[in-house]
PDB file of N, CA, C and O in Angstrom:
ATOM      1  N   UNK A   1       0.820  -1.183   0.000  1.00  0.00           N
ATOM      2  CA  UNK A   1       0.000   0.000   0.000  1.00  0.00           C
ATOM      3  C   UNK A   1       0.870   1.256   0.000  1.00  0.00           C
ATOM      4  O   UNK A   1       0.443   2.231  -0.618  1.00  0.00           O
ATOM      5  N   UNK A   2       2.198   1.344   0.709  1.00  0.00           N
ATOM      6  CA  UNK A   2       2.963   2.533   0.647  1.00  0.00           C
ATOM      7  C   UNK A   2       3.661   2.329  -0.649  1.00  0.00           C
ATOM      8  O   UNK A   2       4.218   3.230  -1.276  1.00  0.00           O
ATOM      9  N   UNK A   3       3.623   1.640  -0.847  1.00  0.00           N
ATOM     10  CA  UNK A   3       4.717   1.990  -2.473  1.00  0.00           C
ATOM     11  C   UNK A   3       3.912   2.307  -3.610  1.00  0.00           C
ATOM     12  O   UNK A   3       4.320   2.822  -4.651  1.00  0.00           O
ATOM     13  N   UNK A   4       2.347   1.850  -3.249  1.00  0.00           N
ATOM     14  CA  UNK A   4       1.496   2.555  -4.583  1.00  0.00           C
ATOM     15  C   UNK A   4       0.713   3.827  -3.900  1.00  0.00           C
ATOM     16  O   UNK A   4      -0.286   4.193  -4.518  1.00  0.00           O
ATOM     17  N   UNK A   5       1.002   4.463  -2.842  1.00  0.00           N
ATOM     18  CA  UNK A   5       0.842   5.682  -2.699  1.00  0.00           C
ATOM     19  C   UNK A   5       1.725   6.880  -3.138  1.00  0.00           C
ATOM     20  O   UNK A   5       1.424   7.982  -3.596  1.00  0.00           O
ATOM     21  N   UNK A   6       2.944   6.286  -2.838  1.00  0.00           N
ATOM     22  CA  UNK A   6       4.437   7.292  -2.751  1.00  0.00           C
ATOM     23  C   UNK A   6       5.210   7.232  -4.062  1.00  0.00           C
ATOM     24  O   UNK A   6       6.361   7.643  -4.208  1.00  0.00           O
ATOM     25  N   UNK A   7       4.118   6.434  -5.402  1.00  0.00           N
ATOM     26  CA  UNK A   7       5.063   5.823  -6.314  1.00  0.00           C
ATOM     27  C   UNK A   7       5.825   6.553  -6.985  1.00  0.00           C
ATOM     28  O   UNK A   7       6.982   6.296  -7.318  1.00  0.00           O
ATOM     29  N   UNK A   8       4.907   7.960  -7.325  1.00  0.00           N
ATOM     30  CA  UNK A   8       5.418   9.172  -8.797  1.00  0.00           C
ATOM     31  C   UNK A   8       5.855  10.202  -7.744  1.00  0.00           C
ATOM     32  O   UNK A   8       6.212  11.338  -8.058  1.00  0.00           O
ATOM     33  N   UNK A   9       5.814   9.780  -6.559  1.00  0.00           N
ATOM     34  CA  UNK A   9       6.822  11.458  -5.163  1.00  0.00           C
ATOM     35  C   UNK A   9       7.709  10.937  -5.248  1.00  0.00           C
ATOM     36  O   UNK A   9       7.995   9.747  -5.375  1.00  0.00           O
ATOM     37  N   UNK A  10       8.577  12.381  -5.143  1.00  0.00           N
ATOM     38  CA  UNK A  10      10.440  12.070  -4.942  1.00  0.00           C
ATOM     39  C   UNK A  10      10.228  11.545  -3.385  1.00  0.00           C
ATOM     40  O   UNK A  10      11.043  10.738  -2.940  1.00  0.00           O
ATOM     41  N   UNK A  11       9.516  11.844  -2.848  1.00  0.00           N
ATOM     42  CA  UNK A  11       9.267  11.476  -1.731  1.00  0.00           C
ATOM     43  C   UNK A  11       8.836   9.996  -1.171  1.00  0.00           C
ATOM     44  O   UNK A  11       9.081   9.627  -0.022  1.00  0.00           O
ATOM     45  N   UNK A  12       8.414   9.503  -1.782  1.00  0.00           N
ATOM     46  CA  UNK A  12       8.369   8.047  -2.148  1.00  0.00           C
ATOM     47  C   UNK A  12       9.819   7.302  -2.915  1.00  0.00           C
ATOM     48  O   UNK A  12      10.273   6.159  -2.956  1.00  0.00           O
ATOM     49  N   UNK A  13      10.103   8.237  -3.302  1.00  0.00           N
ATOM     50  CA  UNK A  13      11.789   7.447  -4.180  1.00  0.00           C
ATOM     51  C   UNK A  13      12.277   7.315  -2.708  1.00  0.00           C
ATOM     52  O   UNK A  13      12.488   6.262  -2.108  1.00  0.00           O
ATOM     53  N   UNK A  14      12.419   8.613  -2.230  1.00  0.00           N
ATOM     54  CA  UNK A  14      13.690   8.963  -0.871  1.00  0.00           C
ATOM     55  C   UNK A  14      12.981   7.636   0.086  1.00  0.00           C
ATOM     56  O   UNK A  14      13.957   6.975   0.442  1.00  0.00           O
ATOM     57  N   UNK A  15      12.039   7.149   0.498  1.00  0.00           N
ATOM     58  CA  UNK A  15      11.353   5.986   1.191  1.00  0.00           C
ATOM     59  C   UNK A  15      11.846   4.978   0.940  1.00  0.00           C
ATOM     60  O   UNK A  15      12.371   4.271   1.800  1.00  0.00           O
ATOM     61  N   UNK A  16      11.773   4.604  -0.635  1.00  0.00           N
ATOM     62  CA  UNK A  16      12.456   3.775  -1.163  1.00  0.00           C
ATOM     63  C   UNK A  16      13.780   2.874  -0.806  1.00  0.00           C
ATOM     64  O   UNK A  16      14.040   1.732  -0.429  1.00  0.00           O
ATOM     65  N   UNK A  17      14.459   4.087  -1.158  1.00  0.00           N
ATOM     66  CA  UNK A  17      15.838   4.472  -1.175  1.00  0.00           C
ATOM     67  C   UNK A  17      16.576   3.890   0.188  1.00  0.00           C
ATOM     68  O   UNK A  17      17.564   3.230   0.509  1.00  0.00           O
ATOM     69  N   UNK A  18      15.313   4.652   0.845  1.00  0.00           N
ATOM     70  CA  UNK A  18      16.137   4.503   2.620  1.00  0.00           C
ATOM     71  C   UNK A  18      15.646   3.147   2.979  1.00  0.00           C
ATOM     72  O   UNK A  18      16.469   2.577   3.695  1.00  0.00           O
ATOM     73  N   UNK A  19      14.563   2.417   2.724  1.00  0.00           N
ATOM     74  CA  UNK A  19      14.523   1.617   2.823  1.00  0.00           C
ATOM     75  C   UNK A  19      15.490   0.278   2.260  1.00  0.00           C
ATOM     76  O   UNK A  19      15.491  -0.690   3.020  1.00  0.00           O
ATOM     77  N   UNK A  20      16.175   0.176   1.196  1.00  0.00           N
ATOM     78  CA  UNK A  20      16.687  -0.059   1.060  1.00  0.00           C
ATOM     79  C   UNK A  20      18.020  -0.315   1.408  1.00  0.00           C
ATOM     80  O   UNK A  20      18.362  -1.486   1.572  1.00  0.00           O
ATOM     81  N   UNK A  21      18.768   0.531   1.535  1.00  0.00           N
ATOM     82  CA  UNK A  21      19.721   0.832   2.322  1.00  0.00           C
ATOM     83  C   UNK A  21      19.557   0.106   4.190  1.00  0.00           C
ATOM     84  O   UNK A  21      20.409  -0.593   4.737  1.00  0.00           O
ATOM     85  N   UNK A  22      18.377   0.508   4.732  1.00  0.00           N
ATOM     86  CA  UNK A  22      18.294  -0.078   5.943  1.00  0.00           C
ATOM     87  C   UNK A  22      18.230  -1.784   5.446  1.00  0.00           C
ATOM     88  O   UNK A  22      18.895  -2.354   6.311  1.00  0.00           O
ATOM     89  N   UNK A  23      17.863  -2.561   4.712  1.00  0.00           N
ATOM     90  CA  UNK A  23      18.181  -3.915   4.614  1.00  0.00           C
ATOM     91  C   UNK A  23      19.205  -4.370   4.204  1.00  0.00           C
ATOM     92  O   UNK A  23      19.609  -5.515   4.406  1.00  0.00           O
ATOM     93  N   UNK A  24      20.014  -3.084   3.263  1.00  0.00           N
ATOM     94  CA  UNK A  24      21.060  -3.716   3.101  1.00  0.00           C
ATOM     95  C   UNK A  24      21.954  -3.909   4.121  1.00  0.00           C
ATOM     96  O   UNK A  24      22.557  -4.966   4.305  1.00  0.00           O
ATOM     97  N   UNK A  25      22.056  -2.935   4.780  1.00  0.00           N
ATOM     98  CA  UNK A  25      23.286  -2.878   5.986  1.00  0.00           C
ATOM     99  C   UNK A  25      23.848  -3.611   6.812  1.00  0.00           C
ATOM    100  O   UNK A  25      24.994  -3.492   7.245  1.00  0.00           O
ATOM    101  N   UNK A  26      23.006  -4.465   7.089  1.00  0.00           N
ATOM    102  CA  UNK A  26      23.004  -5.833   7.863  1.00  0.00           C
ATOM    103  C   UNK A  26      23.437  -6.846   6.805  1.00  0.00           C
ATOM    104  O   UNK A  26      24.545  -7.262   7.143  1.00  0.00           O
ATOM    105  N   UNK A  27      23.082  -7.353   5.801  1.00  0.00           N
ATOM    106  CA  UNK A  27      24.056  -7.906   4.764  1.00  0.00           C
ATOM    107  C   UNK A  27      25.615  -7.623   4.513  1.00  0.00           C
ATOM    108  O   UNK A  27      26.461  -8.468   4.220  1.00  0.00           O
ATOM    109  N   UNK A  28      25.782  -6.425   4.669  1.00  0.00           N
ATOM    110  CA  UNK A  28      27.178  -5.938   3.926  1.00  0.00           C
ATOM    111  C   UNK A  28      28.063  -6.110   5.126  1.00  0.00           C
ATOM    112  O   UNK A  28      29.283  -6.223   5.008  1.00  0.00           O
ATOM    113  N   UNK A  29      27.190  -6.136   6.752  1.00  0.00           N
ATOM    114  CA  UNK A  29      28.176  -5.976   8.033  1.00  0.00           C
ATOM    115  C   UNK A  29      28.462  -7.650   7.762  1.00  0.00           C
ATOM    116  O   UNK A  29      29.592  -7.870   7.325  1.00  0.00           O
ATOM    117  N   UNK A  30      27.947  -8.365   7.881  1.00  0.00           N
ATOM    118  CA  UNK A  30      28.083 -10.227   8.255  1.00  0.00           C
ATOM    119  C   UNK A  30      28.541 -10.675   6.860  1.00  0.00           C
ATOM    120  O   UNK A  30      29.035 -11.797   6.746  1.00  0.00           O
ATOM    121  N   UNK A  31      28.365  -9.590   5.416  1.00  0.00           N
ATOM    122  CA  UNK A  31      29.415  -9.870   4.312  1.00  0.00           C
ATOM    123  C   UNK A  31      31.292  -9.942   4.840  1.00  0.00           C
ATOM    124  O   UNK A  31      32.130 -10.844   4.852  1.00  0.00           O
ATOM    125  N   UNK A  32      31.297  -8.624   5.179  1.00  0.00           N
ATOM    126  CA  UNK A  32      32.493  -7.743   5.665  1.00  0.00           C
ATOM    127  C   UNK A  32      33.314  -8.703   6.441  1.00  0.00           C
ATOM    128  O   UNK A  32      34.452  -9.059   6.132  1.00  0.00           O
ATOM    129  N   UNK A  33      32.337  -9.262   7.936  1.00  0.00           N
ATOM    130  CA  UNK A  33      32.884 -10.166   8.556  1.00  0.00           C
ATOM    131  C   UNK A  33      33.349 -11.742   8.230  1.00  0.00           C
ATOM    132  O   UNK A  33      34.292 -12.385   8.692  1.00  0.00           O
ATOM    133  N   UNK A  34      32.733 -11.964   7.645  1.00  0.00           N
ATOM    134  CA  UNK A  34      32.577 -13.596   6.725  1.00  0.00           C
ATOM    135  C   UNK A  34      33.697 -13.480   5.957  1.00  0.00           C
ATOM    136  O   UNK A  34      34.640 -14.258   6.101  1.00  0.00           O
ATOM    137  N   UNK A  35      33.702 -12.418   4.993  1.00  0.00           N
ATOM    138  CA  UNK A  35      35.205 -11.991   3.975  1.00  0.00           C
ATOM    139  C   UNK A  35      36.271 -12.166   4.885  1.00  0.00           C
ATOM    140  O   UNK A  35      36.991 -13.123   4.598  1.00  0.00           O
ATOM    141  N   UNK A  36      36.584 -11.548   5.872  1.00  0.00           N
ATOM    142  CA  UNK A  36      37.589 -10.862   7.056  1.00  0.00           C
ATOM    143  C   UNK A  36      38.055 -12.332   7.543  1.00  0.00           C
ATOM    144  O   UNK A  36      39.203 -12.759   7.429  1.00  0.00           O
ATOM    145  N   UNK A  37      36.900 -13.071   8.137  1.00  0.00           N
ATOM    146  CA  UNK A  37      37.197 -14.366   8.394  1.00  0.00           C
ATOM    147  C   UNK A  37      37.673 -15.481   7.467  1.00  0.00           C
ATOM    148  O   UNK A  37      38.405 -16.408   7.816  1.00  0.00           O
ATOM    149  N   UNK A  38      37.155 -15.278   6.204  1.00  0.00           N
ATOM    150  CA  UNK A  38      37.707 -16.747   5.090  1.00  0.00           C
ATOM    151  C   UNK A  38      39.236 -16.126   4.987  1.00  0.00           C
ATOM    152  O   UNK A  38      40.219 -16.836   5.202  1.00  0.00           O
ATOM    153  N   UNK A  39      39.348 -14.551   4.592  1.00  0.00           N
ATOM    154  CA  UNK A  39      40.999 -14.125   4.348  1.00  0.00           C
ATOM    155  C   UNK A  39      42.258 -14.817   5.529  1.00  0.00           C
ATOM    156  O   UNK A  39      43.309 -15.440   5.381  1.00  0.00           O
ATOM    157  N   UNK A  40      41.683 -14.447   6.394  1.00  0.00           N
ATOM    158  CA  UNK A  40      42.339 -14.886   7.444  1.00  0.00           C
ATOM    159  C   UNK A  40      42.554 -16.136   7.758  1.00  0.00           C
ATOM    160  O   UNK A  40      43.603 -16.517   8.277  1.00  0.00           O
ATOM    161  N   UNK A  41      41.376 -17.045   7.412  1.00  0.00           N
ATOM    162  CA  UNK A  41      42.048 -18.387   7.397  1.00  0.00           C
ATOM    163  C   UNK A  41      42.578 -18.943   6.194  1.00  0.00           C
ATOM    164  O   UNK A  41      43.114 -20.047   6.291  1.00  0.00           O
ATOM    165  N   UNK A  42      42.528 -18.375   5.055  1.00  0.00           N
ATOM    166  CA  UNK A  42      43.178 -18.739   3.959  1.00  0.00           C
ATOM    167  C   UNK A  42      44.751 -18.514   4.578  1.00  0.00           C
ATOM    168  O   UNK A  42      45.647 -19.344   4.725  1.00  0.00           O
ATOM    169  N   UNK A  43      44.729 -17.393   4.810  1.00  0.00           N
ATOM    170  CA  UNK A  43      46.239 -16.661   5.118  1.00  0.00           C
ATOM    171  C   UNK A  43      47.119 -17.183   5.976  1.00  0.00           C
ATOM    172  O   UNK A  43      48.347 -17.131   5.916  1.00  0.00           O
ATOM    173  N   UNK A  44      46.203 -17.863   7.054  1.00  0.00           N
ATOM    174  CA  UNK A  44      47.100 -18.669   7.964  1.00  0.00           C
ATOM    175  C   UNK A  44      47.242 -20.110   7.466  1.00  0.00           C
ATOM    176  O   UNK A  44      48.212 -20.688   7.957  1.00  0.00           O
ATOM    177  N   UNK A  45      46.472 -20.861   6.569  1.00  0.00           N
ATOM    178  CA  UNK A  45      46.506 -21.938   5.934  1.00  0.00           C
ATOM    179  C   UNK A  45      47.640 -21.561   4.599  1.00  0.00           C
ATOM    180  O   UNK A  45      47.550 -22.601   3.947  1.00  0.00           O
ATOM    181  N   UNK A  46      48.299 -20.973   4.101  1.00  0.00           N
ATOM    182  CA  UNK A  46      49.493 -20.395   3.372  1.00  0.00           C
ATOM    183  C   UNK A  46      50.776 -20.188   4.089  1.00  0.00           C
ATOM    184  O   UNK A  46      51.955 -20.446   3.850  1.00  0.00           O
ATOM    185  N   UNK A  47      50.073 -19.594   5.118  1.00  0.00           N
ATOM    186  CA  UNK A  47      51.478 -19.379   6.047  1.00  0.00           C
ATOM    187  C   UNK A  47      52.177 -20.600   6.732  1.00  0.00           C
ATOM    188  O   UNK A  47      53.364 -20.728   7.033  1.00  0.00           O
ATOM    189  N   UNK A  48      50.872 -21.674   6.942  1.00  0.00           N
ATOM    190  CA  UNK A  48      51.200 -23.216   7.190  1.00  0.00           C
ATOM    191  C   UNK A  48      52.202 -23.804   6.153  1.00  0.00           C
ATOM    192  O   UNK A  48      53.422 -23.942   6.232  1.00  0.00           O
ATOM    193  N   UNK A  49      51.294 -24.119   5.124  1.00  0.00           N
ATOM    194  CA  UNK A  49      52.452 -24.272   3.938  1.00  0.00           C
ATOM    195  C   UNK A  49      53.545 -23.869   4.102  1.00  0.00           C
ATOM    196  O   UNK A  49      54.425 -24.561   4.615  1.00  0.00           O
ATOM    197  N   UNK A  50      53.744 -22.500   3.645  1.00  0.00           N
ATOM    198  CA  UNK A  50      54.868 -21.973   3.331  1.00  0.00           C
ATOM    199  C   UNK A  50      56.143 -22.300   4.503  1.00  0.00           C
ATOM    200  O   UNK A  50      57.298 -22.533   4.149  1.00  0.00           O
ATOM    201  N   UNK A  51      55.671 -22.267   6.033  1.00  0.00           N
ATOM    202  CA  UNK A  51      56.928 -22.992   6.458  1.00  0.00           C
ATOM    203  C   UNK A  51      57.342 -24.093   7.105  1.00  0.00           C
ATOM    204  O   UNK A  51      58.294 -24.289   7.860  1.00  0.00           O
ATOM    205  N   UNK A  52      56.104 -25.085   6.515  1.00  0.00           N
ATOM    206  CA  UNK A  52      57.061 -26.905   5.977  1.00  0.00           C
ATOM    207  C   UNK A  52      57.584 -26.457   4.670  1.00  0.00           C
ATOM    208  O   UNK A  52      58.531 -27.228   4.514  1.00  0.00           O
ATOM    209  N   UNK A  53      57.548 -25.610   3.534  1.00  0.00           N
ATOM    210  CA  UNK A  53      58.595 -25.611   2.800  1.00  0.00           C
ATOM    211  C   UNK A  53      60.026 -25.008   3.121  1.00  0.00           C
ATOM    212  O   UNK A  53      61.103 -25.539   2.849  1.00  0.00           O
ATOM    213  N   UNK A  54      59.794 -23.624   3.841  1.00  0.00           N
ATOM    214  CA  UNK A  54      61.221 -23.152   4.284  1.00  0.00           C
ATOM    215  C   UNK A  54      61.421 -24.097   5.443  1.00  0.00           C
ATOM    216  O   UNK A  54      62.650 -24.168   5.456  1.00  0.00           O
ATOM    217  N   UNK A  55      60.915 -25.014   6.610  1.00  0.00           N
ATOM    218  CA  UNK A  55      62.042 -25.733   6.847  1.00  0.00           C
ATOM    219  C   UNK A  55      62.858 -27.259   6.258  1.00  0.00           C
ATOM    220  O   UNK A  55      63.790 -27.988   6.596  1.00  0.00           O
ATOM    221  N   UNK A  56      61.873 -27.166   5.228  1.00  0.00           N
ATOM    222  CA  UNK A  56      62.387 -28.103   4.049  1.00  0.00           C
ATOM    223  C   UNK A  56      63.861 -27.546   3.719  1.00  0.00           C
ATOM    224  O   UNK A  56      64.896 -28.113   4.068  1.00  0.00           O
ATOM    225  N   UNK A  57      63.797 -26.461   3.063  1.00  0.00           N
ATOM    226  CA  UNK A  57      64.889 -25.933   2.163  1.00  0.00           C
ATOM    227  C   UNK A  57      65.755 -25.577   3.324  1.00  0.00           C
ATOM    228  O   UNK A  57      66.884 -26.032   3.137  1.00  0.00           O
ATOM    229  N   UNK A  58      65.671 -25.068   4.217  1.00  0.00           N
ATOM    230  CA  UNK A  58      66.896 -24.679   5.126  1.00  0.00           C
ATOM    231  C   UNK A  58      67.494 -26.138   6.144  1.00  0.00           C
ATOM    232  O   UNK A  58      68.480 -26.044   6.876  1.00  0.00           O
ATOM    233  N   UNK A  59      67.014 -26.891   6.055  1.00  0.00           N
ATOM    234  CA  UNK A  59      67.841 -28.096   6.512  1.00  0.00           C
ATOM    235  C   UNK A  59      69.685 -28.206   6.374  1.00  0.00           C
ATOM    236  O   UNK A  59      70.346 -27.799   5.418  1.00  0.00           O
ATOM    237  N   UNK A  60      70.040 -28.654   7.216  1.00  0.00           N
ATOM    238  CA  UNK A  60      71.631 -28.626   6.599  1.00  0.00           C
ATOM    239  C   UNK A  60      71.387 -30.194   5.853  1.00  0.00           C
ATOM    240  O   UNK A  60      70.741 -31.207   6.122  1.00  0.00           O
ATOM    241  N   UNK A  61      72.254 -29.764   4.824  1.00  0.00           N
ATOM    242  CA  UNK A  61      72.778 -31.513   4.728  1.00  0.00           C
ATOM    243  C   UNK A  61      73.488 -32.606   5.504  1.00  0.00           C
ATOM    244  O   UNK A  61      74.548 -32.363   6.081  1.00  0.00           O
ATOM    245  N   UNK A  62      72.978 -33.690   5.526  1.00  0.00           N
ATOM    246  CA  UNK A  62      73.988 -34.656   6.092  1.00  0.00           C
ATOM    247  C   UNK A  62      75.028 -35.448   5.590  1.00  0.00           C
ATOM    248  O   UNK A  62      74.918 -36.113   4.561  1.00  0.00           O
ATOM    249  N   UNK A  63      76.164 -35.392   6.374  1.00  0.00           N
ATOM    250  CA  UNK A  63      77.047 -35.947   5.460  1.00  0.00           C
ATOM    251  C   UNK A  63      77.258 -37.099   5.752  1.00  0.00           C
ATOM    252  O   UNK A  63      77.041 -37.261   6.953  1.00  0.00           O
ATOM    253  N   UNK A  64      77.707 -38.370   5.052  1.00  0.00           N
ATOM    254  CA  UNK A  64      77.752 -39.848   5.506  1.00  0.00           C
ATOM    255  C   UNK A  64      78.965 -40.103   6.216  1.00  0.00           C
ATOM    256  O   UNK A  64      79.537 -39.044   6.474  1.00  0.00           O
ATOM    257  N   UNK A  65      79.477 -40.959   6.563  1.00  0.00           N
ATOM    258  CA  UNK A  65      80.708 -42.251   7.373  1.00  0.00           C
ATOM    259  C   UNK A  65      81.891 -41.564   6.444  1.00  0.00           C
ATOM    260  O   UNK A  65      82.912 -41.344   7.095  1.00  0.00           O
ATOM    261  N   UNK A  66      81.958 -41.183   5.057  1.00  0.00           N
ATOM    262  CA  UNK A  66      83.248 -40.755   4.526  1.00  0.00           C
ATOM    263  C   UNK A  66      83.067 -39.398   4.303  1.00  0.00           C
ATOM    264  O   UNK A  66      83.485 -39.087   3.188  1.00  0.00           O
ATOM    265  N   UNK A  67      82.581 -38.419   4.967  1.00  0.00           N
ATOM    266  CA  UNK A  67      82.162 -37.440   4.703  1.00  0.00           C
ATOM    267  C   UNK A  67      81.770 -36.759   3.760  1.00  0.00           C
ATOM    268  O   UNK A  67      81.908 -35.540   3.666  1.00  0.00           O
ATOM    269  N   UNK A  68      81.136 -37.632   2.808  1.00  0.00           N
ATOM    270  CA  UNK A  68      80.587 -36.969   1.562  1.00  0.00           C
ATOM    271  C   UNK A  68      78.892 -36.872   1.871  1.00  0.00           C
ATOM    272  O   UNK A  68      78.408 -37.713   2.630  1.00  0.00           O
ATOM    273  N   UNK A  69      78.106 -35.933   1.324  1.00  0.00           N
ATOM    274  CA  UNK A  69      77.115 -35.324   1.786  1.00  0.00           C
ATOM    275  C   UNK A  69      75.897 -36.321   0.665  1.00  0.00           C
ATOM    276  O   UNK A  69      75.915 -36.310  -0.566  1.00  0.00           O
ATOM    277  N   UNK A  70      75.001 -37.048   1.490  1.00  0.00           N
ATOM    278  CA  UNK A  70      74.223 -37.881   0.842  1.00  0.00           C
ATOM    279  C   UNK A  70      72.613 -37.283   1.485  1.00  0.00           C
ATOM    280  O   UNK A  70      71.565 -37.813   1.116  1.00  0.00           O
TER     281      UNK A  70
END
């Protein structure tokens, strides 16, 4: 009933409008957070990775019984 009263008022747009906006807001906050949260565990799931590879590569070598490095 309010949207076929207010349809052809700027005044009805601005209703609109704000209405809108008030539903979105709550979407975009628990978007924001949800984003914030997957980054972050991506980031620490990379950072996992990444150092079993650097203590891969920084290992010393071992050298065998005649001291040659096997």
């Amino acid at each position: 009933m309010c949207g076929t009263a207010l349809k052809d008022d700027p005044t009805g747009r601005a209703i609109s409008w704000s209405v809108l906006f008030l539903i979105a807001a709550p979407y975009t906050v628990v978007g924001l957070v949800g984003g914030y949260i997957f980054y972050t565990y991506r980031r620490a799931a990379a950072d996992r990775r990444a150092s079993v590879i650097d203590l891969f590569r920084t290992r010393r070598p071992v050298r065998g019984p005649g001291g040659d490095i096997s």
